[in-house]
Jmol script that loads the backbone (N, CA, C; Angstrom):
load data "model"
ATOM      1  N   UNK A   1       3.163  15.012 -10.490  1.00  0.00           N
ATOM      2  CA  UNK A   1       4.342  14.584 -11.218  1.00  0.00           C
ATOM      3  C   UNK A   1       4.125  13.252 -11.918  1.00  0.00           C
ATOM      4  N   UNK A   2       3.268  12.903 -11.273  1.00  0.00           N
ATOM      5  CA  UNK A   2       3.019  10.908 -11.886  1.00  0.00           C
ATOM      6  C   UNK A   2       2.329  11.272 -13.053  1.00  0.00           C
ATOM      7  N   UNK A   3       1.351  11.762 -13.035  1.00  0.00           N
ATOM      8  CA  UNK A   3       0.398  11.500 -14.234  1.00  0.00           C
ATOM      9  C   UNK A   3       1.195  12.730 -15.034  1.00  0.00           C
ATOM     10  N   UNK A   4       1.752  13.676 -14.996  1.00  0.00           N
ATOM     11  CA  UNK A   4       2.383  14.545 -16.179  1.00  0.00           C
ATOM     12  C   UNK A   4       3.649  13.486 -16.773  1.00  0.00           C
ATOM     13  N   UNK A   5       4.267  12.584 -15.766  1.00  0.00           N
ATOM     14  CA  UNK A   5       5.317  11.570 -16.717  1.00  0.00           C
ATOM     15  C   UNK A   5       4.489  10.987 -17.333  1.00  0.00           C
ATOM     16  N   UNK A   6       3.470   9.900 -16.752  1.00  0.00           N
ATOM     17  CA  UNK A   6       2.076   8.671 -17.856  1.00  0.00           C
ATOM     18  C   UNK A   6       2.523   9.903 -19.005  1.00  0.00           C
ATOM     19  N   UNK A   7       1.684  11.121 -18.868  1.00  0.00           N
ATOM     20  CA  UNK A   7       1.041  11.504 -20.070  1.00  0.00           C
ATOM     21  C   UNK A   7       2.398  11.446 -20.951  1.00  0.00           C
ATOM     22  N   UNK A   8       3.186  11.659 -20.805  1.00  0.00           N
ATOM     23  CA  UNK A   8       4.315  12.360 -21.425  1.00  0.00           C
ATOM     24  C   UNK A   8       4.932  11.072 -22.044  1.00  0.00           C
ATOM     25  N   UNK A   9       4.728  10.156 -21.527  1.00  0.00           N
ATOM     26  CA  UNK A   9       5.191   8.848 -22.067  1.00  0.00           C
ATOM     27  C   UNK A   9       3.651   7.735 -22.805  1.00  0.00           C
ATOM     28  N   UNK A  10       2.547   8.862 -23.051  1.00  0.00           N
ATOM     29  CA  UNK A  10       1.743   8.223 -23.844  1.00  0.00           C
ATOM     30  C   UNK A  10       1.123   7.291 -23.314  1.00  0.00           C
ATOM     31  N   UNK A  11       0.357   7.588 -22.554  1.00  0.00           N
ATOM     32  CA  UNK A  11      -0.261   5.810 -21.413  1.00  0.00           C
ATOM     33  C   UNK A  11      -1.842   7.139 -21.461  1.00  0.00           C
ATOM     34  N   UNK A  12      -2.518   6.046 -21.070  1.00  0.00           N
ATOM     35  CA  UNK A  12      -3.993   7.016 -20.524  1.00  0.00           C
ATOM     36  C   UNK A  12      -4.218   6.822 -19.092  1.00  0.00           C
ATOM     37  N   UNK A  13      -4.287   7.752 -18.677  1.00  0.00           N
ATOM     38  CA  UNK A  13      -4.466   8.038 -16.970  1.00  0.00           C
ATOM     39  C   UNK A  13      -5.623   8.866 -16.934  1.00  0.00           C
ATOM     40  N   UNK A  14      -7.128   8.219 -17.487  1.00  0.00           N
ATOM     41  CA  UNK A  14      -8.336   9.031 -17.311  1.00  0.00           C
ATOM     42  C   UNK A  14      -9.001   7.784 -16.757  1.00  0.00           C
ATOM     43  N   UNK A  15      -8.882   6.488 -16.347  1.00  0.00           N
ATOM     44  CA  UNK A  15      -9.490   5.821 -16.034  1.00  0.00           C
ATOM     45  C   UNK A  15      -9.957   5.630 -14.493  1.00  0.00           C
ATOM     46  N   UNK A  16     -11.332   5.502 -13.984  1.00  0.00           N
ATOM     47  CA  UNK A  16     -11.847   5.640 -12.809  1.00  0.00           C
ATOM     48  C   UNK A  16     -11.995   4.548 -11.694  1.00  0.00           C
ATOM     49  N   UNK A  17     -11.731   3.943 -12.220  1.00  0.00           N
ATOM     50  CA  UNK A  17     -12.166   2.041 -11.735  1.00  0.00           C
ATOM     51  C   UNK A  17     -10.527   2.393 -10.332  1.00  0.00           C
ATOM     52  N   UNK A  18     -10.900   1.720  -9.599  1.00  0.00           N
ATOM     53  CA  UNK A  18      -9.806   1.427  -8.548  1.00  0.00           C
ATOM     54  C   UNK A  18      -8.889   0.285  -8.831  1.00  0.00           C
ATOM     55  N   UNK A  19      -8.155   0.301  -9.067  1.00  0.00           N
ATOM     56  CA  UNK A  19      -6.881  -0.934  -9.859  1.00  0.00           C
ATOM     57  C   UNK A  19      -5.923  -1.052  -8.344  1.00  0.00           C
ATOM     58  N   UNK A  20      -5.163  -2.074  -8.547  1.00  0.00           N
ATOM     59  CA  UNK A  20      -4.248  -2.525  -7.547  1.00  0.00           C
ATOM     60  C   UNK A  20      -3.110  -2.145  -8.492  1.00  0.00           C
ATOM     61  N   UNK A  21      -1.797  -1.703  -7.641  1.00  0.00           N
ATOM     62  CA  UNK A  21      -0.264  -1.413  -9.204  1.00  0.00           C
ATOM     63  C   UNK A  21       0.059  -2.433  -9.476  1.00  0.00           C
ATOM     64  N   UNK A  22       0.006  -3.570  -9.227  1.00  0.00           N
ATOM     65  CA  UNK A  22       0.498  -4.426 -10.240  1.00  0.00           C
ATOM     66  C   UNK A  22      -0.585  -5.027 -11.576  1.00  0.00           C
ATOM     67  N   UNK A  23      -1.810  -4.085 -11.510  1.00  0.00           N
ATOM     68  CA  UNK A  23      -2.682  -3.634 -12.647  1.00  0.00           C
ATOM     69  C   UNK A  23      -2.574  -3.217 -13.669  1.00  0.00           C
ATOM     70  N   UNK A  24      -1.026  -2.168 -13.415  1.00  0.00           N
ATOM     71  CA  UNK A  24      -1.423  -0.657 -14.140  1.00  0.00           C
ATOM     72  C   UNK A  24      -0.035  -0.957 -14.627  1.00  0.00           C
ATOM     73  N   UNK A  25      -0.026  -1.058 -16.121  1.00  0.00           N
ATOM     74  CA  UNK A  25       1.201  -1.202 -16.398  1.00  0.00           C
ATOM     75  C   UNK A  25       2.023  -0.316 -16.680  1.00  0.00           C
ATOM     76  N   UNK A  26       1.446   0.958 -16.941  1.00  0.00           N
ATOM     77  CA  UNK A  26       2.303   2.402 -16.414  1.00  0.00           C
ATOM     78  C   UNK A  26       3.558   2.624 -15.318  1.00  0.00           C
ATOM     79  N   UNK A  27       3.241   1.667 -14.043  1.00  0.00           N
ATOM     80  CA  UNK A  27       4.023   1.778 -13.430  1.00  0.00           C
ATOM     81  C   UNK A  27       5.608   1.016 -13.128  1.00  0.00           C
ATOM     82  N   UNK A  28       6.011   0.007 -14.436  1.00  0.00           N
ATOM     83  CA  UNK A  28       7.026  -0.351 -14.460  1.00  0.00           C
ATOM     84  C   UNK A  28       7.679   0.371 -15.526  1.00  0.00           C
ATOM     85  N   UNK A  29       7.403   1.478 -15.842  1.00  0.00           N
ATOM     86  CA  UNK A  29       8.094   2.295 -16.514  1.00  0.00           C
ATOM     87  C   UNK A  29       8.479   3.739 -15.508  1.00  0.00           C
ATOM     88  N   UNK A  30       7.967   3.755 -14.695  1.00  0.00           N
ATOM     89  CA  UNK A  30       7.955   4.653 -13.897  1.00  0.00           C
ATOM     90  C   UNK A  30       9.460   4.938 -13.002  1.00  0.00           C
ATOM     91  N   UNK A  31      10.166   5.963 -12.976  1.00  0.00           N
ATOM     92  CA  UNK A  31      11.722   6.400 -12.274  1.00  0.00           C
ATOM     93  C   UNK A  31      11.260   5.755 -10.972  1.00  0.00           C
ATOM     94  N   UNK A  32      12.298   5.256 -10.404  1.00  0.00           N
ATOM     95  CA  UNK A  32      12.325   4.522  -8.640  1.00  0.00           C
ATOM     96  C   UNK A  32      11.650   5.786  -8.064  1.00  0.00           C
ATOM     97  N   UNK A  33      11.945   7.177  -8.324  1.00  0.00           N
ATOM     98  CA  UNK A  33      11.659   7.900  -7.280  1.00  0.00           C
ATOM     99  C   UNK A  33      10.174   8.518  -7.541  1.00  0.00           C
ATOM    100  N   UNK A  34       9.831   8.343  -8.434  1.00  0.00           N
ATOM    101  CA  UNK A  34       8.376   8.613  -8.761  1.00  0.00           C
ATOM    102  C   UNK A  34       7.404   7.325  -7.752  1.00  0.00           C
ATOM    103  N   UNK A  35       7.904   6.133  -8.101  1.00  0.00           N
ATOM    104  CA  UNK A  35       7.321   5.295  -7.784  1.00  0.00           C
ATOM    105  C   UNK A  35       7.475   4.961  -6.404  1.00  0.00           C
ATOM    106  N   UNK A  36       8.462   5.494  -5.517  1.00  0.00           N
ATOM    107  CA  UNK A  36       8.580   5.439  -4.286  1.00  0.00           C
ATOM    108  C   UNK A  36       7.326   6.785  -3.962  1.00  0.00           C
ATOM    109  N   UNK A  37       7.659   7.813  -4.051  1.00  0.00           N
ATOM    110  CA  UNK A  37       6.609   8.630  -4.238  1.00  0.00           C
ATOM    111  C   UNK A  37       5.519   8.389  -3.477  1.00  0.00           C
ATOM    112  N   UNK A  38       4.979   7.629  -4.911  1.00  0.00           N
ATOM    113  CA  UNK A  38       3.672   7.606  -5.364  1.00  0.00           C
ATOM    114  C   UNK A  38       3.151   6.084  -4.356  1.00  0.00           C
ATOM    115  N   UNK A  39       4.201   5.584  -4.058  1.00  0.00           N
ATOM    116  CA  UNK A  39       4.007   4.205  -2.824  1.00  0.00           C
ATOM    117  C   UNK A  39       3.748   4.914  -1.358  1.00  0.00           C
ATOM    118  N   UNK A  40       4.562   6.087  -1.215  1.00  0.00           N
ATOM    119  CA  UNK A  40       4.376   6.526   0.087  1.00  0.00           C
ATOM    120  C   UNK A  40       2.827   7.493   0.378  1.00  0.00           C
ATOM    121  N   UNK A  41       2.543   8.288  -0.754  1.00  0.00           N
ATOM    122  CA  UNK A  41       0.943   8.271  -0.709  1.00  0.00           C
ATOM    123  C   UNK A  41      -0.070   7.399  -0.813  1.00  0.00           C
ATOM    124  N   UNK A  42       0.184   6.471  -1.308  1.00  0.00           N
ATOM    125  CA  UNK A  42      -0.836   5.673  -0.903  1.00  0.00           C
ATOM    126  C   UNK A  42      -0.679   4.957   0.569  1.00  0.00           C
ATOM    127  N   UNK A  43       0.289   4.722   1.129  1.00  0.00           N
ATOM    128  CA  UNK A  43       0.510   3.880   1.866  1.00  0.00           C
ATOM    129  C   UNK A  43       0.781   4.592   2.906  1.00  0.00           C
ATOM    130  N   UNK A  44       1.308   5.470   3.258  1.00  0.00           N
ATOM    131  CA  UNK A  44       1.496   6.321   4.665  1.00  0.00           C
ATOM    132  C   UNK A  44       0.282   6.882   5.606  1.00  0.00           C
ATOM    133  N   UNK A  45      -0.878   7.322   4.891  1.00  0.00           N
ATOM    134  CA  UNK A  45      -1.333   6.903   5.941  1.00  0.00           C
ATOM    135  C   UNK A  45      -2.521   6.467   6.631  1.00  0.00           C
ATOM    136  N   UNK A  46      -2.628   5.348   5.835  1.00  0.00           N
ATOM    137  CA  UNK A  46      -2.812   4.160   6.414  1.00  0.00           C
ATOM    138  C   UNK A  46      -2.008   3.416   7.342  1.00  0.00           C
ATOM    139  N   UNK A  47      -0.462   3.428   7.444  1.00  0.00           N
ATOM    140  CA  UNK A  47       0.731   3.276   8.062  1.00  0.00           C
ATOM    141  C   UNK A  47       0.652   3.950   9.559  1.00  0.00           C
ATOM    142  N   UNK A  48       0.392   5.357   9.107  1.00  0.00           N
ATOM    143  CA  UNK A  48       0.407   6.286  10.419  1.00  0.00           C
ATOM    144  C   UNK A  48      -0.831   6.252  10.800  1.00  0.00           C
ATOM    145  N   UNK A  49      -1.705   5.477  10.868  1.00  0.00           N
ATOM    146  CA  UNK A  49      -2.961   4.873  11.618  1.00  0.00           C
ATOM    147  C   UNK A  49      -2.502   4.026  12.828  1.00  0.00           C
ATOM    148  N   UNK A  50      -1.334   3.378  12.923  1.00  0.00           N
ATOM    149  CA  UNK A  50      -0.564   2.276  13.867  1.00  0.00           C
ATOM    150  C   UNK A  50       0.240   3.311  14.655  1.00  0.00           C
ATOM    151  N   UNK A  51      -0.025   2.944  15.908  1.00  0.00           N
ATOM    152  CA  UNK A  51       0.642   4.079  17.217  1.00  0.00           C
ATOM    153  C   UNK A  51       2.021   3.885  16.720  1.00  0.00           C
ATOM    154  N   UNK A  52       2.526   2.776  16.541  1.00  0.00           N
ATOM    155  CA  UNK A  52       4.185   2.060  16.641  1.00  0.00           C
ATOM    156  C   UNK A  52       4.391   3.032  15.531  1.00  0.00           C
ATOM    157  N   UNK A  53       4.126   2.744  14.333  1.00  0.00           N
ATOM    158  CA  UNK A  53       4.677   3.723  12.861  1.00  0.00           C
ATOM    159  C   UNK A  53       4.699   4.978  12.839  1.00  0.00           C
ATOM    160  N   UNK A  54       3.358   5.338  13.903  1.00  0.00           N
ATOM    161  CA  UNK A  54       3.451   6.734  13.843  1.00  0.00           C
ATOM    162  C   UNK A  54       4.559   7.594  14.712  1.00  0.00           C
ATOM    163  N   UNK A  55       4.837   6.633  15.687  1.00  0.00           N
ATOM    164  CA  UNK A  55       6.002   7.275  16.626  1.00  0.00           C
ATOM    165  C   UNK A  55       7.801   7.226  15.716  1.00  0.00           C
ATOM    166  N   UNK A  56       7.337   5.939  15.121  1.00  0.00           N
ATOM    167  CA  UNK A  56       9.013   5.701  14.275  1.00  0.00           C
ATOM    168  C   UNK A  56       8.940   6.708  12.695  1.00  0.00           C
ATOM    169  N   UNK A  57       7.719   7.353  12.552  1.00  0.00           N
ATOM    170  CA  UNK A  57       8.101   8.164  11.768  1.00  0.00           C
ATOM    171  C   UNK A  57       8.221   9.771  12.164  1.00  0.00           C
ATOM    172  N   UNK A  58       8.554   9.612  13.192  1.00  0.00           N
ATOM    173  CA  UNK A  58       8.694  10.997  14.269  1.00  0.00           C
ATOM    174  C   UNK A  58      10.167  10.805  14.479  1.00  0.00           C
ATOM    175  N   UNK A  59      10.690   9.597  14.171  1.00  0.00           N
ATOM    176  CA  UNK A  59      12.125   9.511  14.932  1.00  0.00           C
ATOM    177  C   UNK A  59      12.973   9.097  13.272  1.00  0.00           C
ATOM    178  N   UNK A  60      12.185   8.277  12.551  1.00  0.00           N
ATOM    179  CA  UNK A  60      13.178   7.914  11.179  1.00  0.00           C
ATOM    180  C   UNK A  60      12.075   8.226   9.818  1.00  0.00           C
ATOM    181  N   UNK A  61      12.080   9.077   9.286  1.00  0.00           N
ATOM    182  CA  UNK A  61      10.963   9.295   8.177  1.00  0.00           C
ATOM    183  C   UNK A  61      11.536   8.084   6.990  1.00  0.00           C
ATOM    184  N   UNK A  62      13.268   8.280   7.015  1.00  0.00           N
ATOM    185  CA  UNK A  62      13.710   6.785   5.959  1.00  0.00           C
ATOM    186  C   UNK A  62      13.083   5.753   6.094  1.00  0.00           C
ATOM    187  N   UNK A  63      13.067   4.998   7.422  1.00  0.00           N
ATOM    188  CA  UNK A  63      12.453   4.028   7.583  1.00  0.00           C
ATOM    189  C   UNK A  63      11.541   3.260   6.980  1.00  0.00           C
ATOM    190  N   UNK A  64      10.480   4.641   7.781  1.00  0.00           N
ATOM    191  CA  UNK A  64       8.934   4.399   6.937  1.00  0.00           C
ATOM    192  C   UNK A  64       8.772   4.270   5.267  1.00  0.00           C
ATOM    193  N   UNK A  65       9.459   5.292   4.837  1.00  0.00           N
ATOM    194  CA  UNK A  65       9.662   5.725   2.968  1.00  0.00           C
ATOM    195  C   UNK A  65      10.195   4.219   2.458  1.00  0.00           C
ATOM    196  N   UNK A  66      11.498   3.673   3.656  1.00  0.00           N
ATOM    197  CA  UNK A  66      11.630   2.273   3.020  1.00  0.00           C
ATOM    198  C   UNK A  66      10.369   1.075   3.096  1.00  0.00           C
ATOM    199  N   UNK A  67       9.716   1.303   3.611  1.00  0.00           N
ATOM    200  CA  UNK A  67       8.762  -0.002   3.929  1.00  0.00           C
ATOM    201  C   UNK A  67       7.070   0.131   3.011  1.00  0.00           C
ATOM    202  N   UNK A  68       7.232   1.554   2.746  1.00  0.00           N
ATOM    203  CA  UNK A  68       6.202   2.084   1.818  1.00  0.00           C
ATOM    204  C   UNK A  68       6.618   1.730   0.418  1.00  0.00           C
ATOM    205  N   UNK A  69       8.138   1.868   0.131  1.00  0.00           N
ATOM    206  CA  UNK A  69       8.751   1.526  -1.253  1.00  0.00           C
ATOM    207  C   UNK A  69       8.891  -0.065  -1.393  1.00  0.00           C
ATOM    208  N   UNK A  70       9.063  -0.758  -0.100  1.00  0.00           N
ATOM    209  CA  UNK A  70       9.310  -2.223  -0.699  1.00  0.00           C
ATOM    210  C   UNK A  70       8.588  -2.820   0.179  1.00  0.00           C
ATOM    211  N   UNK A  71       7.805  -2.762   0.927  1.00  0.00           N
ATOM    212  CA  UNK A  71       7.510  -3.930   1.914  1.00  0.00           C
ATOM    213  C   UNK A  71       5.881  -3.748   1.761  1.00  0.00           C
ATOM    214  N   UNK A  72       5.111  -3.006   1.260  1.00  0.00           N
ATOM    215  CA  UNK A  72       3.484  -2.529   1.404  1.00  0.00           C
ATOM    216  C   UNK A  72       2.817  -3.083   0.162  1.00  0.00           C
ATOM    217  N   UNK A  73       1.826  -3.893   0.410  1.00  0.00           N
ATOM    218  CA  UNK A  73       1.166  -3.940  -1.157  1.00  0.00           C
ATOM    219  C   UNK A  73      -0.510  -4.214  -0.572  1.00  0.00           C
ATOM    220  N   UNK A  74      -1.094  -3.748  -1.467  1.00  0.00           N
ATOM    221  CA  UNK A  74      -2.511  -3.541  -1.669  1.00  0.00           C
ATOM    222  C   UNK A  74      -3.143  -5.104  -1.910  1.00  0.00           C
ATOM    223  N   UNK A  75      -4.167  -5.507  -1.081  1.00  0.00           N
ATOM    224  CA  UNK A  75      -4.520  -6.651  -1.002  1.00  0.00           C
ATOM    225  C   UNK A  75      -6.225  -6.651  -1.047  1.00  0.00           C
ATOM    226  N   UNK A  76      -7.077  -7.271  -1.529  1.00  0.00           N
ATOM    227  CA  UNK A  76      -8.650  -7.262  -1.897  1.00  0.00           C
ATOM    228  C   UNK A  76      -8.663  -8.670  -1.152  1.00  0.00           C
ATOM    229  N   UNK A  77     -10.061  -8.690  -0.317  1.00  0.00           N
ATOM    230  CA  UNK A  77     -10.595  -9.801   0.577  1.00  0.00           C
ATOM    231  C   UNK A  77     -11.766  -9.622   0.065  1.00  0.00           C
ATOM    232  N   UNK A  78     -12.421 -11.323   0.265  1.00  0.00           N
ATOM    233  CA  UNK A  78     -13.317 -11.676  -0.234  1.00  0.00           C
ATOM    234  C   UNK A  78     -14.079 -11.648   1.229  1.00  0.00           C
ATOM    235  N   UNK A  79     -15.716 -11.669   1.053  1.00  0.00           N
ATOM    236  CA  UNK A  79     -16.283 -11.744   2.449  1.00  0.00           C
ATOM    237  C   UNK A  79     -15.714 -12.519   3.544  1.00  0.00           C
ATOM    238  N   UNK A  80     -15.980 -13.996   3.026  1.00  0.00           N
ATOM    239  CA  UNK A  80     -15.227 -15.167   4.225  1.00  0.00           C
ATOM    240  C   UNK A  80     -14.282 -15.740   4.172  1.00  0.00           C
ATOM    241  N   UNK A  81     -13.156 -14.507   3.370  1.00  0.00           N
ATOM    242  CA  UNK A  81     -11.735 -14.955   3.241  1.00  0.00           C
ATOM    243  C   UNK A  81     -11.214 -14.899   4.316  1.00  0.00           C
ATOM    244  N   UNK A  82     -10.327 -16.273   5.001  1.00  0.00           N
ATOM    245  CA  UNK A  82      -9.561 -16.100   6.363  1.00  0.00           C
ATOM    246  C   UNK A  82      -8.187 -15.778   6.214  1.00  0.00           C
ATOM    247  N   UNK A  83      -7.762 -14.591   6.901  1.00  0.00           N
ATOM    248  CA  UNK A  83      -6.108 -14.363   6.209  1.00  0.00           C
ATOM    249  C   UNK A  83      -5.734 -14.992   7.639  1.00  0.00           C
ATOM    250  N   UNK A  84      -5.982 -15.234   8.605  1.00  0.00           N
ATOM    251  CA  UNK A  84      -4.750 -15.740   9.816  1.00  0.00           C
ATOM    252  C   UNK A  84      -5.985 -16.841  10.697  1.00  0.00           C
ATOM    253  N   UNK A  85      -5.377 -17.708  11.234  1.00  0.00           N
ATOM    254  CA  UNK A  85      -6.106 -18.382  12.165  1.00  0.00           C
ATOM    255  C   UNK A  85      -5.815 -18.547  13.384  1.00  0.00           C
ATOM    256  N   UNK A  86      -6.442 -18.654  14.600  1.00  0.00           N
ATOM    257  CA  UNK A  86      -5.988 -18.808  15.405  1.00  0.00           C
ATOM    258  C   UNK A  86      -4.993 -20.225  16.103  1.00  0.00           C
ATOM    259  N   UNK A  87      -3.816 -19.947  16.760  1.00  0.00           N
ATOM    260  CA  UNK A  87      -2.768 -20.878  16.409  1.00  0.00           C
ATOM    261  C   UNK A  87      -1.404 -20.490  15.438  1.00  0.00           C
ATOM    262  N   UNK A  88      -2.112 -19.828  14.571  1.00  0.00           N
ATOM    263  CA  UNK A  88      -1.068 -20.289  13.032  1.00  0.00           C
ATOM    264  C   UNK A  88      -0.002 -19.269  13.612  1.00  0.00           C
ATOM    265  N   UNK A  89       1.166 -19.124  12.923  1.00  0.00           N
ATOM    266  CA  UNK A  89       2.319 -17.848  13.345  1.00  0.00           C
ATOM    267  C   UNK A  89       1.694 -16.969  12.272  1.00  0.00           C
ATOM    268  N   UNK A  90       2.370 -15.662  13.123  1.00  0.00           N
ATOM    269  CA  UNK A  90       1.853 -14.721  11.815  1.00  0.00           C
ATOM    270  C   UNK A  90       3.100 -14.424  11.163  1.00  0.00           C
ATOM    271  N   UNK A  91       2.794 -14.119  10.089  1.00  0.00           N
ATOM    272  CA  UNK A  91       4.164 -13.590   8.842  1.00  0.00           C
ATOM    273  C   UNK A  91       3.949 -12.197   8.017  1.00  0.00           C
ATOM    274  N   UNK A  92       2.738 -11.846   8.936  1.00  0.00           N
ATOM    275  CA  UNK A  92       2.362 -10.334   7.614  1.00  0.00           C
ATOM    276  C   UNK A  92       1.842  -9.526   8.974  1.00  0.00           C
ATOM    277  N   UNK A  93       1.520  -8.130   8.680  1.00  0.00           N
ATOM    278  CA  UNK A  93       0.566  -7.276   9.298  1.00  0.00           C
ATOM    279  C   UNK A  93      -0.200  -6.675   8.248  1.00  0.00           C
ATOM    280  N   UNK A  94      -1.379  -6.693   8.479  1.00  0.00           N
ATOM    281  CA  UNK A  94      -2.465  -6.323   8.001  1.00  0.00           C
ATOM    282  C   UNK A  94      -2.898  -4.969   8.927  1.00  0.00           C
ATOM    283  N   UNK A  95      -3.102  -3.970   7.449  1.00  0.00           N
ATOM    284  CA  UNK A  95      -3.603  -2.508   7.762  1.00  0.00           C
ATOM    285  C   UNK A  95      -4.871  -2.368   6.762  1.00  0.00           C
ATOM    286  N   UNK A  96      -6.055  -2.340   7.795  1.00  0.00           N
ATOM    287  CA  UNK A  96      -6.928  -2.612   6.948  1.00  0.00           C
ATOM    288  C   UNK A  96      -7.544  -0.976   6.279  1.00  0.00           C
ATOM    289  N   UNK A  97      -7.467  -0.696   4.596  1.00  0.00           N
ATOM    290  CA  UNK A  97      -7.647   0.264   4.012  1.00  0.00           C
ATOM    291  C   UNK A  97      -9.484   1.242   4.525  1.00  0.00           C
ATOM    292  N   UNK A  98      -9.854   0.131   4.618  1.00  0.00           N
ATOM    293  CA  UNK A  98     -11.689   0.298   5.119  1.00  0.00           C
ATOM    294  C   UNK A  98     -11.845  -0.663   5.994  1.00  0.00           C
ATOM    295  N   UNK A  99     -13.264  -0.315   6.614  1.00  0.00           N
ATOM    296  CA  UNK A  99     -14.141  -1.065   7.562  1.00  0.00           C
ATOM    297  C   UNK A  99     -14.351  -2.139   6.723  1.00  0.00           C
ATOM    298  N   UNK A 100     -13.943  -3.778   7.197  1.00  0.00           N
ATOM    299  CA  UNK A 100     -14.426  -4.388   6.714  1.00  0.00           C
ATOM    300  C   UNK A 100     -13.768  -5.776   7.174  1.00  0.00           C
ATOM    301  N   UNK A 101     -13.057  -5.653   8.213  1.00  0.00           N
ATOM    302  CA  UNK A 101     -12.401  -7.095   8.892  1.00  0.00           C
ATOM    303  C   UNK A 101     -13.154  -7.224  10.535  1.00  0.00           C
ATOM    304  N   UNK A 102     -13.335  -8.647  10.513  1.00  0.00           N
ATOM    305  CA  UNK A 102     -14.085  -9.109  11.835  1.00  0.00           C
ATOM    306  C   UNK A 102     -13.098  -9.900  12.547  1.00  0.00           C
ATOM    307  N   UNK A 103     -12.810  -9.692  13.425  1.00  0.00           N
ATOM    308  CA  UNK A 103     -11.746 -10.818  14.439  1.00  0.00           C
ATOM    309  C   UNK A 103     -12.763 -11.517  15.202  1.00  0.00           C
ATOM    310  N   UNK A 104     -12.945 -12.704  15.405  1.00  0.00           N
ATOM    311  CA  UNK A 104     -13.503 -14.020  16.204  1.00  0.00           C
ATOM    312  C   UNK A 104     -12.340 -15.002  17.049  1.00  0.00           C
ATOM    313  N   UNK A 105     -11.890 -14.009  18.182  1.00  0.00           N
ATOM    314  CA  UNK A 105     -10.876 -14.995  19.118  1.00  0.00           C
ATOM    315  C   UNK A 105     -11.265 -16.122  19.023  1.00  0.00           C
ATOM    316  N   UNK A 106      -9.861 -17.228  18.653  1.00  0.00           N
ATOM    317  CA  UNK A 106     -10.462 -18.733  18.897  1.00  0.00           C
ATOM    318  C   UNK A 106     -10.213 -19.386  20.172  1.00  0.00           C
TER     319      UNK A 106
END
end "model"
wireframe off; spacefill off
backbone 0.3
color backbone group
């Protein structure tokens, strides 16, 4: 349904490169419900990788659909980028898309 609206509204959707959405400027033209959609495939499941999400989307599927539509965004780390330290409070959860985060208890 996503890429038959792009096409239909004249955008090119042949490109291969992996983009983050706030890349792709296709997608602020896009209906809420396309774009909720198209948030909950990317993002679910990776989501339902976490015991906790996977049980609350057994009990509230809204829930989840809400937190995929507004609360999830796609994030790129650099090798010895530190997203949390030990000490600091945390303010995010991190779901990591690939192998590629090291934890070092401090």
């Amino acid at each position: 349904r996503v890429v038959a609206f792009l096409r239909k509204h004249n955008f090119n959707v042949s490109s291969q490169k992996a983009l983050h959405e706030d890349q792709i400027r296709a997608f602020a033209i896009l209906p809420e419900s396309l774009r909720t959609q198209l948030r909950c495939e990317v993002f679910l499941p990776s989501l339902l990788r976490h015991p906790f999400m996977r049980m609350a989307w057994g009990m509230d599927n809204a829930a989840l659909v809400s937190i995929c539509a507004s609360s999830m965004a796609e994030e790129s780390f650099s090798i010895s980028q530190e997203k949390f330290t030990c000490g600091q409070r945390a303010t995010h959860m991190y779901i990591a898309a690939s192998d590629g985060f090291a934890y070092y208890p401090g």
